[in-house]
C-alpha positions in Angstrom: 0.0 0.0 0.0 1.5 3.2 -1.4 2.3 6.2 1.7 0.0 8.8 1.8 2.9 10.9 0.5 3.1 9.6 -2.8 -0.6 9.0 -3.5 -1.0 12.7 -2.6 2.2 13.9 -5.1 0.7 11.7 -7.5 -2.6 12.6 -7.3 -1.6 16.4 -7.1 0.8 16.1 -10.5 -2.5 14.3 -12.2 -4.6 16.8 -11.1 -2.4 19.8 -12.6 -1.5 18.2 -16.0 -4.6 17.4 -17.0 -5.9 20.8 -16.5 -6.1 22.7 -19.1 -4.3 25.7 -17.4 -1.5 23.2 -16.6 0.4 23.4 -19.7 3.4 25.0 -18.1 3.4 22.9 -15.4 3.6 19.5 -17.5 6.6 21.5 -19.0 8.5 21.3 -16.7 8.2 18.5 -14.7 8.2 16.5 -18.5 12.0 18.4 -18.1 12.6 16.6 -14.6 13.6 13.7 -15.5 16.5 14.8 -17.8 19.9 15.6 -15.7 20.2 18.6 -17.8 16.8 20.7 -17.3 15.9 18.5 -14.1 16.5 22.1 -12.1 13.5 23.4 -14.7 10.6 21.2 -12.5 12.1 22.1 -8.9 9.9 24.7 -8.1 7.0 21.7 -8.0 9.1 19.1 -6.6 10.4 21.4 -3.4 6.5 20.7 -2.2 7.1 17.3 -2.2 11.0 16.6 -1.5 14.1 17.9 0.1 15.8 19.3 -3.0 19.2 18.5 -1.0 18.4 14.5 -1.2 19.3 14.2 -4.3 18.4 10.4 -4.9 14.8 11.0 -3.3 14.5 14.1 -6.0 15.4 11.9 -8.8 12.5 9.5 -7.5 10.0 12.2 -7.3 11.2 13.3 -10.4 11.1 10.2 -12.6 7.2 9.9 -11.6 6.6 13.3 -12.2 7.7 12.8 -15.2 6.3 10.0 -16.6 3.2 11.5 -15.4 3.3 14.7 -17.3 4.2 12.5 -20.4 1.1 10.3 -19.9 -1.3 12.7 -18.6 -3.5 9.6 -16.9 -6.8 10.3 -15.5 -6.0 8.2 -12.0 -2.9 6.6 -11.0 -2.7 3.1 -12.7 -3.0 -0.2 -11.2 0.1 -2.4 -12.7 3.2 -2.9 -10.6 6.9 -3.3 -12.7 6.8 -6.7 -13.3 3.4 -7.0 -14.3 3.6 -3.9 -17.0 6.7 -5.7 -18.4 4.9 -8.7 -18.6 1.9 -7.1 -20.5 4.1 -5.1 -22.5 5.2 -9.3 -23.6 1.6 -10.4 -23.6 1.2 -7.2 -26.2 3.8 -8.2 -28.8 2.7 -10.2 -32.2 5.3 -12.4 -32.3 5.1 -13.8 -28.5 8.2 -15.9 -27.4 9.4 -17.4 -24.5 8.6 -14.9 -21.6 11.9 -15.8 -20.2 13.7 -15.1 -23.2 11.7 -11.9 -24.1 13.2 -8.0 -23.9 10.6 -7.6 -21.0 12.2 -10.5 -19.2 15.5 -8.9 -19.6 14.6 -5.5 -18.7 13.6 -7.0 -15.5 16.8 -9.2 -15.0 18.6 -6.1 -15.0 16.4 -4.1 -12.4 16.4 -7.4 -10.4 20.4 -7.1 -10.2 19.8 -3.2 -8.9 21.5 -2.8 -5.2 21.3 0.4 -4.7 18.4 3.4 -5.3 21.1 5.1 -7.6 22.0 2.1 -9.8 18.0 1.6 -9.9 17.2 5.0 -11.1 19.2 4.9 -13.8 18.2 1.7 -15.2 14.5 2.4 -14.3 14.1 5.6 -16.5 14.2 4.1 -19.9 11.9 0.9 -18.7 9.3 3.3 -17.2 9.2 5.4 -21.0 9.5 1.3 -22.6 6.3 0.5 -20.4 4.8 4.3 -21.0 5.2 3.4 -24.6 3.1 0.5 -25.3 0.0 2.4 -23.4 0.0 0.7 -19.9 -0.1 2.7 -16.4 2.2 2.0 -13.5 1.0 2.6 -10.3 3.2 5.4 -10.0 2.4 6.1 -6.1 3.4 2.5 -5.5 6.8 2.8 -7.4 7.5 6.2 -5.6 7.7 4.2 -2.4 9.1 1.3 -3.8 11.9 3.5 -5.0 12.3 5.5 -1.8 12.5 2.8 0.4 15.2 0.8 -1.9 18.1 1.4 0.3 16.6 -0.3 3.0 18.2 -4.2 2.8 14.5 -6.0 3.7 12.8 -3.4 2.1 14.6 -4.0 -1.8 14.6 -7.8 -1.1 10.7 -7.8 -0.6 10.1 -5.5 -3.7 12.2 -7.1 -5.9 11.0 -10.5 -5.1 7.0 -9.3 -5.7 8.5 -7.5 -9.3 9.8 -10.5 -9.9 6.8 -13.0 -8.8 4.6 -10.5 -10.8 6.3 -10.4 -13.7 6.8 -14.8 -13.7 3.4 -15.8 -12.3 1.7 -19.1 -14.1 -0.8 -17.9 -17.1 -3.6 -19.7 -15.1 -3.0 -16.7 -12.1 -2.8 -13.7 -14.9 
């Protein structure tokens, strides 16, 4: 169950870039997920975030991001490993799950030990995922991202990725 925290940012950046006014908003924070303009969207993510923390920013940063590329209605429902797995089930030429790009996408945010190392590998999965039309639960993956530094807490979300990405066709 996602914090209040991040279901409030995330309901907050949904709210704002979806109204119409909110065109300058989804500018920037569209920019925050880029090294280079990042600075551009902290004027929204200071609400949210200690600007000083900067592996906490980028987490903020990466769902308000992908957000204000989306423009959702409502925070979605699929976790990591079950949007990679959709993203699979979507393909014409369906393989081997285990030997599929989605699989290996996963593999390499499986072998993440660290929020920094996860970031960086996350960012072009989430726009992958964003891509083929599915919604993350972005409040979820806010916390999940947060609370990766923590030794039980990354063991626990990395096995439920993984179990949800792997789970038998009869459970889908």
């Amino acid at each position: 169950m996602p914090t209040d925290r991040s279901v409030n940012f995330v309901n907050y950046v949904i709210k704002e870039v979806t109204d119409d006014r909110g065109k300058g908003f989804g500018a920037k924070l569209r920019k925050a997920d880029n090294e280079n303009t990042e600075y551009q969207s902290w004027e929204i993510l200071s609400r949210w975030v200690n600007l000083e923390w900067e592996s906490d920013r980028k987490a903020f940063a990466l769902i308000g991001a992908s957000i204000a590329r989306v423009k959702p209605v409502a925070d979605g429902k699929l976790s990591i490993g079950e949007a990679l797995r959709m993203v699979h089930l979507k393909d014409k030429d369906i393989g081997d799950l285990e030997k599929s790009s989605s699989a290996l996408r996963l593999r390499r945010i499986l072998a993440c030990k660290e929020k920094d190392e996860l970031m960086d590998i996350l960012k072009p999965v989430v726009r992958y995922v964003e891509s083929s039309g599915l919604l993350l639960q972005q409040a979820r993956l806010l916390d999940e991202i947060l609370w990766f530094n923590n030794d039980e807490s990354r063991e626990r979300t990395r096995a439920k990725w993984a179990r949800d990405f792997f789970r038998k066709k009869e459970e889908s």
